[in-house]
VOMILUM-261683 format. One line per 2 residues: their letters; for each residue x, y, z of N, C-alpha, C, O, CB. Coordinates in steps of 0.02 Angstrom, whole numbers, plus 50000, padded with zeros to 5 digits. Each point is the difference from the previous one (the first is absolute). Glycine has a CB too. Example, Ala and Ser with C-alpha at 12.3 -4.5 7.8 and 13.67 -1.06 7.14 Angstrom:
// residues 2
AS = 50660 49716 50390 49955 50059 50000 50045 50060 50000 50052 49999 50033 49853 49942 50029 ~ 50077 50112 49902 50042 50059 50003 49961 50055 50037 50025 50055 50008 50034 49913 49884
// end
This chain:
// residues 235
XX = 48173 50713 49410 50045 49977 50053 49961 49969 50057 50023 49950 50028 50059 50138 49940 ~ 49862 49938 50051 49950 49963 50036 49990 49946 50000 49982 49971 50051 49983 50095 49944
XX = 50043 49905 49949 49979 49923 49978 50064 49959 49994 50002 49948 49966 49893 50089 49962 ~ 50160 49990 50110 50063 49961 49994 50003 49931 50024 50030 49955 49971 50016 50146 50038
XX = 49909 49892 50066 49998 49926 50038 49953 49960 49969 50003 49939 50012 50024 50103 50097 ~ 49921 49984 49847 49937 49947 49969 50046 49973 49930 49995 49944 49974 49864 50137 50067
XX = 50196 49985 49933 50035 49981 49927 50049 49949 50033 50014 49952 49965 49980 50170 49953 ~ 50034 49881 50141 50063 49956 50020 49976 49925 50008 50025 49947 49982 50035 50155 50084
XX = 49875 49914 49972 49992 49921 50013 49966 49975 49941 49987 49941 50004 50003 50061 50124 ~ 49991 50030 49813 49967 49940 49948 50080 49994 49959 50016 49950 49967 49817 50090 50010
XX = 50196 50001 50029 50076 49987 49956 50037 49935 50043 50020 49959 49959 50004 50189 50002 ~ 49985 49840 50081 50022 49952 50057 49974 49942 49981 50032 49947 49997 49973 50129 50094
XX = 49926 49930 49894 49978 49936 49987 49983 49981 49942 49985 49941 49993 49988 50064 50096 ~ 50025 50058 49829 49977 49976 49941 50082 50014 49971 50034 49957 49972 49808 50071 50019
XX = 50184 50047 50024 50028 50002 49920 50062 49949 49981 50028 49961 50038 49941 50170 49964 ~ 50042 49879 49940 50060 49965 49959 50070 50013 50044 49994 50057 50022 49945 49966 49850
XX = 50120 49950 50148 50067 50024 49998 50002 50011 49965 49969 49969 49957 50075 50001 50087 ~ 50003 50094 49936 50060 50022 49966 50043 49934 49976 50032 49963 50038 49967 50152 50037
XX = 49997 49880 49860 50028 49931 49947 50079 50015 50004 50033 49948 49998 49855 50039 49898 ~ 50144 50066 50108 50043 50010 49975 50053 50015 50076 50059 50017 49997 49870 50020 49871
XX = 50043 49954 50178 50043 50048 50079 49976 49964 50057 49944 49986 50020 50051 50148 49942 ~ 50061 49855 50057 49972 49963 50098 50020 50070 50035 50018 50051 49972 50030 49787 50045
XX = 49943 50149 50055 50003 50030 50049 50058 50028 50004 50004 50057 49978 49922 49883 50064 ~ 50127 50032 49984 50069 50027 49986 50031 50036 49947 50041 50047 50001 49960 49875 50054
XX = 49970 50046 49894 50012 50035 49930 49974 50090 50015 50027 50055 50003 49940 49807 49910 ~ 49973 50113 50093 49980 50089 50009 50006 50016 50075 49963 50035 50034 49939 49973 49866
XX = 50148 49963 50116 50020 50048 50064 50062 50028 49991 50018 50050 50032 49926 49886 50046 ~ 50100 50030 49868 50059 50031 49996 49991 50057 49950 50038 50047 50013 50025 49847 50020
XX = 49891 50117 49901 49994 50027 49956 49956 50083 50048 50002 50058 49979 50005 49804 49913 ~ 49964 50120 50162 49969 50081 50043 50079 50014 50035 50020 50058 50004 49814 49913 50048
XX = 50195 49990 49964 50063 50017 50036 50040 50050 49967 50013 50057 50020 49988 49834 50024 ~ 50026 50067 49878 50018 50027 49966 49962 50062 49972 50037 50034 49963 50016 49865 50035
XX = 49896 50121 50008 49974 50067 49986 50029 50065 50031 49975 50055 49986 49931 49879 50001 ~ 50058 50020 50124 50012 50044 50026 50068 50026 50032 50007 50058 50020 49885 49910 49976
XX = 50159 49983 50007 50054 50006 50003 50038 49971 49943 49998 49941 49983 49977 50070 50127 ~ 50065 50041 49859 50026 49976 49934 50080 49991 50016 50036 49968 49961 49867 50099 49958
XX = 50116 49956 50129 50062 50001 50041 50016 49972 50043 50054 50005 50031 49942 50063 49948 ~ 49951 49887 50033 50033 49952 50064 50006 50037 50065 50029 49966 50043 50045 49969 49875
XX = 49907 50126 50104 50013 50040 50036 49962 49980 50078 50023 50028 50049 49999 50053 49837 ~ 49942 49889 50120 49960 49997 50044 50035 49962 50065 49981 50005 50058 49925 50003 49848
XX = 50147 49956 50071 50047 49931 50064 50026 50062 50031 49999 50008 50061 50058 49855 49873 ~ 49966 50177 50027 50047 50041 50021 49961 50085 50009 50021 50045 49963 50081 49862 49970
XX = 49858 50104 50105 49950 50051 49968 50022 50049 50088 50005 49993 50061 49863 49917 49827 ~ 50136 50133 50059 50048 50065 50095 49979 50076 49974 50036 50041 49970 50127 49888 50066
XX = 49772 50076 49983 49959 50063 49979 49940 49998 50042 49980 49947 50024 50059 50058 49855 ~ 49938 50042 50127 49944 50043 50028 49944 50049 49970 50012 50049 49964 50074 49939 50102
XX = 49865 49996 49950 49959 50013 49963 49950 50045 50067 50018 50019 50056 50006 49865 49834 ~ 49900 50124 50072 49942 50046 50056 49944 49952 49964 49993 49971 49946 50048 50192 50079
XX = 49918 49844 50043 49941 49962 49971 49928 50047 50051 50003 50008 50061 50081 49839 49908 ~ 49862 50175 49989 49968 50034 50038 49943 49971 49996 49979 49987 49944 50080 50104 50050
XX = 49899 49889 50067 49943 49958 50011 49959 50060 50016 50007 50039 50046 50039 49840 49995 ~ 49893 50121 49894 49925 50027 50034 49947 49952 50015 50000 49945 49972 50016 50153 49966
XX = 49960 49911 50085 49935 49949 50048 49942 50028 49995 50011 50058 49983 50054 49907 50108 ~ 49878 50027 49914 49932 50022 50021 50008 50010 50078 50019 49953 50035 49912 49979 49867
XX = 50056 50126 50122 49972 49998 50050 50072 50001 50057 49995 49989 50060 49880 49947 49879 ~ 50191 50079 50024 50064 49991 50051 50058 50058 49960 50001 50018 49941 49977 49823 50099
XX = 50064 50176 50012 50027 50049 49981 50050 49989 49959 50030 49947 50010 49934 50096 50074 ~ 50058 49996 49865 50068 49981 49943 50038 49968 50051 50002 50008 50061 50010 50097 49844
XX = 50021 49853 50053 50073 49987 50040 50072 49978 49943 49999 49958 49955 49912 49986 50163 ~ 50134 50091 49897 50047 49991 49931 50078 49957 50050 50012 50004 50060 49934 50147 49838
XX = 50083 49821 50058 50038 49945 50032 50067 50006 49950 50001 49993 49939 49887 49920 50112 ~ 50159 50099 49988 50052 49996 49966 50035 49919 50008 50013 49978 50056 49996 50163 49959
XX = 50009 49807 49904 50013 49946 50030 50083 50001 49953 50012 50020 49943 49838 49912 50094 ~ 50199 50034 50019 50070 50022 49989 50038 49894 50004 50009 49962 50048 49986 50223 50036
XX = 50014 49808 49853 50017 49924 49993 50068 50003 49981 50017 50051 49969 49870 49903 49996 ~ 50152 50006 50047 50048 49984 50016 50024 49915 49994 50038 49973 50040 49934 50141 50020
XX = 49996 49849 49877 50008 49909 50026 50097 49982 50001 50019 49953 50036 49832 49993 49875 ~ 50195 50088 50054 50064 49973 50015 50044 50014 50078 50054 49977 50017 49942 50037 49847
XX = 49964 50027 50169 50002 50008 50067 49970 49998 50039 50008 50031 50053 50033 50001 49922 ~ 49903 49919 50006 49924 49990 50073 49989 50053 50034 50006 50005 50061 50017 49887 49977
XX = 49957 50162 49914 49979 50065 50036 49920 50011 49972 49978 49985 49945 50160 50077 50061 ~ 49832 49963 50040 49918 50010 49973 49984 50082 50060 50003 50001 50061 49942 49816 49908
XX = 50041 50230 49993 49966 50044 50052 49926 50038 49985 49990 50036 49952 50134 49981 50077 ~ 49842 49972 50008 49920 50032 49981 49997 50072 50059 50006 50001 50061 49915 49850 49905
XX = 50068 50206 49980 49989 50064 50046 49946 50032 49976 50006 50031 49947 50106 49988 50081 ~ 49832 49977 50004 49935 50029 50004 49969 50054 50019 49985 50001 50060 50022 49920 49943
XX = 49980 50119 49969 49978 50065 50021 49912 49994 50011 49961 49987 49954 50152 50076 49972 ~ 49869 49948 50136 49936 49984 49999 49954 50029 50067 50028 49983 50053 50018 49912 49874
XX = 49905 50137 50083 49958 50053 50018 50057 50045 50054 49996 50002 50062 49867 49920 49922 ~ 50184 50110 49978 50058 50040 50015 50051 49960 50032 50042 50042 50016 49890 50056 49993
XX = 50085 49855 50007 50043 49973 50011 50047 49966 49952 50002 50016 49940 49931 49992 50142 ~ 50097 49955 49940 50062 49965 49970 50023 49943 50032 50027 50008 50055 50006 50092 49913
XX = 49963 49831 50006 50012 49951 50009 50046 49950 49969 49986 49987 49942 49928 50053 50091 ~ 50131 49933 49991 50047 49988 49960 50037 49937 50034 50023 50004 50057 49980 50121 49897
XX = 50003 49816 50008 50010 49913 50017 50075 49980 49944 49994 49987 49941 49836 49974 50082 ~ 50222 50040 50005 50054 49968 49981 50028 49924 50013 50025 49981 50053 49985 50132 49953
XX = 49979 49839 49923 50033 49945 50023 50072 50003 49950 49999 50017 49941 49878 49909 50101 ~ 50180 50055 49995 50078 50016 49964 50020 49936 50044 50013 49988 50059 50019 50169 49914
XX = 49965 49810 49971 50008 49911 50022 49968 49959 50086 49945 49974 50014 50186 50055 49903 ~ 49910 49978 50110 49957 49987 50077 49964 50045 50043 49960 49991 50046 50119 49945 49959
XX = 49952 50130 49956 49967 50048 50058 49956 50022 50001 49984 50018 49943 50080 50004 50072 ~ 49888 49994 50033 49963 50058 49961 49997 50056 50074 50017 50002 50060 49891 49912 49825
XX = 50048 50137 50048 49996 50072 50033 49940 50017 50017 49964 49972 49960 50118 50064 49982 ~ 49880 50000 50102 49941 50020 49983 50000 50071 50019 50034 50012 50050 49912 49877 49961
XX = 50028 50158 49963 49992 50063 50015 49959 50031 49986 49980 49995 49941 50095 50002 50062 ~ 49883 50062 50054 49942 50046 49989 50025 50056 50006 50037 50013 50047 49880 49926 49989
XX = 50062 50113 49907 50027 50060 50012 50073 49995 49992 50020 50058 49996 49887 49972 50076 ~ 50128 49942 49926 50075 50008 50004 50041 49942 50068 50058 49980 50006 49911 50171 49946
XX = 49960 49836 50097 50011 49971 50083 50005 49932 49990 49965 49978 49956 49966 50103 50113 ~ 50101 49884 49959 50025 49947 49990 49938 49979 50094 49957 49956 49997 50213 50066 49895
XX = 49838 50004 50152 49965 49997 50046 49930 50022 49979 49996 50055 49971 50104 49956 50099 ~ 49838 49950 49941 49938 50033 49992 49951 49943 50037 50003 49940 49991 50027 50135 49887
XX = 49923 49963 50170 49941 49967 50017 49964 49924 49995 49976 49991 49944 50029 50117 50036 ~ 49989 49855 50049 49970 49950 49967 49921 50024 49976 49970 49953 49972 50112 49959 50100
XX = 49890 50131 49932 49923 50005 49962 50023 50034 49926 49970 49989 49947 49940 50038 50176 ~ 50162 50025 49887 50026 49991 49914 50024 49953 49945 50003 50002 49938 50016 50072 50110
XX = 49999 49876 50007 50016 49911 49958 49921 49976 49996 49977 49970 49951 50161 49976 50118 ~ 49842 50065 49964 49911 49950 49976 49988 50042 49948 50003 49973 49945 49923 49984 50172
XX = 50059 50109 49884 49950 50053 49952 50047 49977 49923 49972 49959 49963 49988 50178 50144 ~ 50081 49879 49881 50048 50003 49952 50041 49921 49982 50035 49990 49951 49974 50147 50096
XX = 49978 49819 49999 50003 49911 49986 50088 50015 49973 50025 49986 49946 49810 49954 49995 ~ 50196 50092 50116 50091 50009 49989 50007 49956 50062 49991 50006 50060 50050 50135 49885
XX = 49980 49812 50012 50051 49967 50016 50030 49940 49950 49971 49992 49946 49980 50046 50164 ~ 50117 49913 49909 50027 49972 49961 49959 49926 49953 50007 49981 49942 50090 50085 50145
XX = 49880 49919 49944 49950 49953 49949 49958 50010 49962 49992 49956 49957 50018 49999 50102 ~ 49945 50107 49939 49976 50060 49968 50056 50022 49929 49973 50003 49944 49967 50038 50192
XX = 50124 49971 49868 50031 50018 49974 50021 49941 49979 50002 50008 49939 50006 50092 50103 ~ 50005 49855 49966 50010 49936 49952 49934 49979 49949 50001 49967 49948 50079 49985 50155
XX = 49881 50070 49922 49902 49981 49956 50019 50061 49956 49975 49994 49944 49898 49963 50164 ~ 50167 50105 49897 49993 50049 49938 50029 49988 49962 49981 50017 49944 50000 50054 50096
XX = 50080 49894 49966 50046 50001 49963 49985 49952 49946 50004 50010 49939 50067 50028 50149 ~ 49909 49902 49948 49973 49951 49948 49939 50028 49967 49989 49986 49941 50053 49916 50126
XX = 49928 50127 49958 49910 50016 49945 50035 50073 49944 49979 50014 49944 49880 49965 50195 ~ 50183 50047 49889 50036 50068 49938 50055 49963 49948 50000 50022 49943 50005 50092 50161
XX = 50031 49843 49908 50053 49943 49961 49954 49955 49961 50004 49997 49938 50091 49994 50158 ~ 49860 49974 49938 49945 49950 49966 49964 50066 49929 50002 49991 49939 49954 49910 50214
XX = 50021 50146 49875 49944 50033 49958 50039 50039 49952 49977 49997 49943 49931 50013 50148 ~ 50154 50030 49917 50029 50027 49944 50070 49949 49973 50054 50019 49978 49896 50110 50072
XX = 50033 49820 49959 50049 49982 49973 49988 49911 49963 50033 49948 49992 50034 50156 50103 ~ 49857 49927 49893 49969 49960 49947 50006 50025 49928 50005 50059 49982 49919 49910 50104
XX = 50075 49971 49871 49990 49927 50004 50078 49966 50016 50011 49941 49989 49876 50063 49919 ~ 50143 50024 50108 50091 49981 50035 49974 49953 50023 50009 49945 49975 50068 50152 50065
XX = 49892 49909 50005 50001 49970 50081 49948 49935 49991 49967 49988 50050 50049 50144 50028 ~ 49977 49839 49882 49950 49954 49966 50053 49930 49997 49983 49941 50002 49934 50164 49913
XX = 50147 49923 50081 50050 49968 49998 50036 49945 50059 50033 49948 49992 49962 50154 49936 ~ 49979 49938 50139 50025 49966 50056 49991 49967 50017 49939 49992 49996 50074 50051 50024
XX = 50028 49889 50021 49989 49951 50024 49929 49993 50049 49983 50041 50043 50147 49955 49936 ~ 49826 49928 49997 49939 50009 50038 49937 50046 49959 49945 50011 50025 50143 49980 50088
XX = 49933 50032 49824 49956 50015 49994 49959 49940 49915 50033 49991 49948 50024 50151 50142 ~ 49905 49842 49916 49968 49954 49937 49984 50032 49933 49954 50041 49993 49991 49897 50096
XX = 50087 50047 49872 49953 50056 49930 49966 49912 49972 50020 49942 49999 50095 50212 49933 ~ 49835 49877 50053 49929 49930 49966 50043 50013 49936 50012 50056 49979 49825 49954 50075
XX = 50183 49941 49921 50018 49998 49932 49941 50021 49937 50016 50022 49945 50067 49886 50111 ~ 49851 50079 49966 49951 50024 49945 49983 50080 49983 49948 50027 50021 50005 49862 50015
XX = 50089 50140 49928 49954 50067 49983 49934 50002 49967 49981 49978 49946 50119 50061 50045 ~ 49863 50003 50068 49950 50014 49986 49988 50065 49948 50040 50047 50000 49947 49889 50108
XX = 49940 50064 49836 50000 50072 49999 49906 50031 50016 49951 49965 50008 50180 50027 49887 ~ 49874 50075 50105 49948 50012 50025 49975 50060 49970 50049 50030 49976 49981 49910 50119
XX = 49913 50092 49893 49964 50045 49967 49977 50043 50038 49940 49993 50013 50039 49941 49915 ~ 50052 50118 50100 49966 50056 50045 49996 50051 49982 50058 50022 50000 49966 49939 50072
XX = 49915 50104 49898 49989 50048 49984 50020 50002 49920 50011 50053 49971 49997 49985 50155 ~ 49994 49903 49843 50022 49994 49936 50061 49985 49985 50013 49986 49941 49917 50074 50046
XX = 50137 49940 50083 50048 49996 49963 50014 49921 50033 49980 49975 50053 50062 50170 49919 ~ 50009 49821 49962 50010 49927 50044 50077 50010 50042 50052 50029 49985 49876 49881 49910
XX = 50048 50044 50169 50098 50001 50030 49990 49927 50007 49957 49957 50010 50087 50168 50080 ~ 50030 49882 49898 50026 49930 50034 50012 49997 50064 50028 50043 50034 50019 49937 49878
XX = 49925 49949 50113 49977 49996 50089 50061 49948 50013 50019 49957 49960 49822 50055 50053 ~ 50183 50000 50047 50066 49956 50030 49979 49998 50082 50000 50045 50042 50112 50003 49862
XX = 49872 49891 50100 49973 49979 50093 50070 49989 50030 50045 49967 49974 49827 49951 50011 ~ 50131 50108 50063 50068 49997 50060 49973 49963 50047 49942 50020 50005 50114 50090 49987
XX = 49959 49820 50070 49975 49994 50044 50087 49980 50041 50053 49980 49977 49790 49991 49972 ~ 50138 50044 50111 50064 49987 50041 50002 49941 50055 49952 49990 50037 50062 50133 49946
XX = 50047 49836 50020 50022 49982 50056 49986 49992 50051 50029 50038 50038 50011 49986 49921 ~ 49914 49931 50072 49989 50037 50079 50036 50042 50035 49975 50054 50016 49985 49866 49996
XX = 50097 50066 50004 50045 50025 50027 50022 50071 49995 50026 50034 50044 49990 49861 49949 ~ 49966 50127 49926 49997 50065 49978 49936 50028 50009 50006 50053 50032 50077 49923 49893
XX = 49829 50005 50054 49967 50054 49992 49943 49941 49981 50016 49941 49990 50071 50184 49976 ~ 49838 49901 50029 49941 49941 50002 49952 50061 49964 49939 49997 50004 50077 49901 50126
XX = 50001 50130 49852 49975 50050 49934 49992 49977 49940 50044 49961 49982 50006 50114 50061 ~ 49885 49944 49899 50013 49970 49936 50003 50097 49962 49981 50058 50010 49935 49771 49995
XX = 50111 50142 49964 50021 50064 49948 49980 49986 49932 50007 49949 49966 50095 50080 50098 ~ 49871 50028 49922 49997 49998 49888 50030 50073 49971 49981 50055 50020 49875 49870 49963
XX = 50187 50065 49976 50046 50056 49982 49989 50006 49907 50008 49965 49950 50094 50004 50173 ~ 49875 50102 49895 49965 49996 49926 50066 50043 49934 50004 50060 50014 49833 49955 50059
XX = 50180 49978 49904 50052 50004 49940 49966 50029 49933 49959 49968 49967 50104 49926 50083 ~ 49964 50181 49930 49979 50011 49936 50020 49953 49930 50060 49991 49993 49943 50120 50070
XX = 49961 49864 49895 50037 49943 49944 50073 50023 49954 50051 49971 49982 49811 49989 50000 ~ 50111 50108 50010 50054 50017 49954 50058 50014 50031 50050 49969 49981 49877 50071 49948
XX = 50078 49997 50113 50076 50027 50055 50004 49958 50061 50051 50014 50031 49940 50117 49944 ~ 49976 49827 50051 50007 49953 50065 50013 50071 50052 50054 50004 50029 50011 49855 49914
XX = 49894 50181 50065 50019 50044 50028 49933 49975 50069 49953 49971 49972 50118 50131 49909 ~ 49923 49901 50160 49969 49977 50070 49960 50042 49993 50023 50052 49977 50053 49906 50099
XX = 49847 50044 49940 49975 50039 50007 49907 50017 50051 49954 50041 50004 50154 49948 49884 ~ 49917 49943 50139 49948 49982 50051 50009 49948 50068 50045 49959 49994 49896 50064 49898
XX = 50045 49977 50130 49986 49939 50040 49983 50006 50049 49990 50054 50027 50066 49902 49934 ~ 49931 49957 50076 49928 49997 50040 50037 49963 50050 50060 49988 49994 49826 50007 49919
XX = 50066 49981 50155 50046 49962 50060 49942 49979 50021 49951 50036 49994 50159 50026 50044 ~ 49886 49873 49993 49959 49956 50053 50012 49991 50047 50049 49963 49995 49927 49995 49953
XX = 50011 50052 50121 50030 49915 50066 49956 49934 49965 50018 49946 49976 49982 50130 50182 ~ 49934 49958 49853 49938 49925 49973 49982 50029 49929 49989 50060 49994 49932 49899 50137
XX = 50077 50013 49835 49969 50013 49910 49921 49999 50009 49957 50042 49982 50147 49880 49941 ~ 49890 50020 50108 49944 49981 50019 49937 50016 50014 49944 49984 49979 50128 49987 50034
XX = 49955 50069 50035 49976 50081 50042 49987 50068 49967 49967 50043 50029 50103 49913 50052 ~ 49962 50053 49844 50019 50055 49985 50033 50046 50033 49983 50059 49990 49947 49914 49961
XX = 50109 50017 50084 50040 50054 50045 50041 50015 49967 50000 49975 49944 49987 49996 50151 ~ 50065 50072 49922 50068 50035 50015 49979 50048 49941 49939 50004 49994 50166 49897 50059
XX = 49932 50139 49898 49989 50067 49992 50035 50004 49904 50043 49956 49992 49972 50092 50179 ~ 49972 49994 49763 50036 49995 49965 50034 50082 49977 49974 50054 50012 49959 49821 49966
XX = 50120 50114 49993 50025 50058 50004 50019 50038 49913 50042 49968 49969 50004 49981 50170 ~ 49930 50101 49833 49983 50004 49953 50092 50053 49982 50023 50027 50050 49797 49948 49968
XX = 50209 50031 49935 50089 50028 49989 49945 50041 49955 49945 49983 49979 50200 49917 50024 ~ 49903 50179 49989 50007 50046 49947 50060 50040 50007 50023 50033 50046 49861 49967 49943
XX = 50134 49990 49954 50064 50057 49992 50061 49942 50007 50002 49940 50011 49940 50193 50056 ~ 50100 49916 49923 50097 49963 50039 50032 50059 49999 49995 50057 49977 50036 49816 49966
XX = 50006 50090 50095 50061 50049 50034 50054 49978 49987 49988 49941 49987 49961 50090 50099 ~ 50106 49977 49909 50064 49957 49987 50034 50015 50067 49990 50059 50015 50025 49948 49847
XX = 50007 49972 50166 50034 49992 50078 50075 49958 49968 49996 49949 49966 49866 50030 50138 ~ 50189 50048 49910 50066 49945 50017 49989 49977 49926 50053 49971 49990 49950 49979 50159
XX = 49972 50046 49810 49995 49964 49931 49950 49981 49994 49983 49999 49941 50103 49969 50048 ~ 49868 50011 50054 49955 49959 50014 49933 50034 49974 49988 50058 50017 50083 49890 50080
XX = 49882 50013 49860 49917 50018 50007 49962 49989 50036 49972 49945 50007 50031 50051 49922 ~ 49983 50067 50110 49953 49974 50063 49934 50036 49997 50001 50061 49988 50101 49920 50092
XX = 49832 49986 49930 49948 50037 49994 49990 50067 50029 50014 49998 50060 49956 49902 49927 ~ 50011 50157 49995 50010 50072 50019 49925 50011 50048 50002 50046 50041 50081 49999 49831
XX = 49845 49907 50121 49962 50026 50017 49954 49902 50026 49986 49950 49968 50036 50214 49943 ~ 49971 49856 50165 49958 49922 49987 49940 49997 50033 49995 50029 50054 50104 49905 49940
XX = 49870 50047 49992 49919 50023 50049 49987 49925 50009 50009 49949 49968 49919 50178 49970 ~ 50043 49895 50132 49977 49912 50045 49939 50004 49997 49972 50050 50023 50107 49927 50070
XX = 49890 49980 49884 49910 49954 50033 49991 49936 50027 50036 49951 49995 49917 50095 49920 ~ 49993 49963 50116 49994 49928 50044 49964 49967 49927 49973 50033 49956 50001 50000 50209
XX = 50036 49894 49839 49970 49962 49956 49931 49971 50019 49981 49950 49969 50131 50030 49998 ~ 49859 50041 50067 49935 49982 50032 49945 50044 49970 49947 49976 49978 50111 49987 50130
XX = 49961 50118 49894 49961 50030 49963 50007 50054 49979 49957 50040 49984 49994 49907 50054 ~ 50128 50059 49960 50016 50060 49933 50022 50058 50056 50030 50048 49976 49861 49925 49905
XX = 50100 50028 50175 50004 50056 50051 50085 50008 49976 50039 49954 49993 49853 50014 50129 ~ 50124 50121 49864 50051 50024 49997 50016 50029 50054 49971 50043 50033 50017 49958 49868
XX = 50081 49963 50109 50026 50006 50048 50072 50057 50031 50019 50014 50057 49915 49871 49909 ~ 50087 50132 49974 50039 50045 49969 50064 49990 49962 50014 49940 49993 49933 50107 50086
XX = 50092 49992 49898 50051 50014 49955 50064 50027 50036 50007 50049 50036 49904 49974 49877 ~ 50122 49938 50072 50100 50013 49997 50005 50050 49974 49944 50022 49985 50107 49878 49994
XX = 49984 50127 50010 50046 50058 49914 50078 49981 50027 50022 50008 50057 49884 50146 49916 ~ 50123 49825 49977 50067 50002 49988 50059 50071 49986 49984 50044 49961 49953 49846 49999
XX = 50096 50111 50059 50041 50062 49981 50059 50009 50013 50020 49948 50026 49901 50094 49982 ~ 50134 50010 49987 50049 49992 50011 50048 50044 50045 50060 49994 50015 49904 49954 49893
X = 49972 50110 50114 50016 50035 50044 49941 50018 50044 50008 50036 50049 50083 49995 49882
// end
């Protein structure tokens, strides 16, 4: 897995496409994996997501979706407290402890407030509700599937780039061959640079119908530094 950015960039520039599949093609065929129900337009469930870190304290997050009623709520339990950001179409909520009133050095420490809570909503909708969300306006699928050889096994590679208007990120989304089941992927601002970070899936969970990775661990793409792991769950 170490050798994922030296295997990506000689695949980028030597291997064969996939003869048989464009981009879209195998975007609808992971769709169809991970949602076999169509469930996701309409997706009104709640899930937990628990972040360990090096060097930072657990923190477990209850996330409560709602898309046929523009409801999104993130409630965080974190070095004994409780934090908790409601958007329910225009409104929103913010609350510490239960207080709707709190400090401004508790809005800096804890970054509560409403634009904050619009950045969660999109990075928890964007991240579990891939490869769905591959779908949305503004975003580019490269029609060429790539494939690639990492640790022996081959995936099929699908580049996302976006819109200005949407996002200036490059993405590679790695796909098991036999089940189109998702099971990697990577992010840039500059490629160039080697920056931004890749994120390695194990396990699933089924949420609302849905297959969602149960376990995901982050590294920077610069030099492998682990950065830590999600866990998925349901309580």
């Amino acid at each position: 897995m170490k050798n994922l950015i030296l295997l990506l960039g000689f695949c980028v520039t030597f291997v064969v496409n996939s003869q048989n599949l464009d981009g879209n093609q195998l975007l609808e065929k992971t769709i169809a994996y991970h949602d076999p129900y169509s469930k996701w337009e309409s997706f009104n469930s709640n899930f937990y997501v628990t972040m360990e870190s090096p060097n930072r304290s657990l923190r477990k997050s209850k996330i409560e979706l709602d898309f046929p009623s523009s409801f999104f709520r993130l409630t965080v339990n974190q070095n004994e407290n409780i934090i908790q950001s409601t958007l329910n179409k225009d409104k929103c909520i913010l609350l510490f402890n239960g207080e709707e009133d709190f400090a401004d050095e508790i809005k800096n420490e804890y970054r509560l407030d409403c634009e904050r809570a619009s950045v969660l909503k999109d990075y928890y909708t964007y991240l579990y509700g891939l490869p769905m969300k591959l779908k949305d306006p503004g975003t580019i699928i490269d029609p060429k599937v790539q494939k690639v050889l990492i640790d022996g096994i081959e995936f099929f590679v699908l580049k996302a780039t976006y819109e200005e208007a949407v996002g200036n990120d490059t993405w590679y989304f790695f796909f098991d061959q036999k089940t189109f089941a998702l099971k990697q992927y990577q992010f840039y601002h500059d490629e160039s640079k080697n920056d931004g970070e890749y994120i390695l899936l194990e396990d699933e969970l089924e949420v609302n119908g849905i297959k969602m990775p149960k376990n995901r661990s982050w590294y920077f793409n610069s030099n492998d530094q682990f950065l830590g792991i999600d866990k998925l769950s349901l309580n």
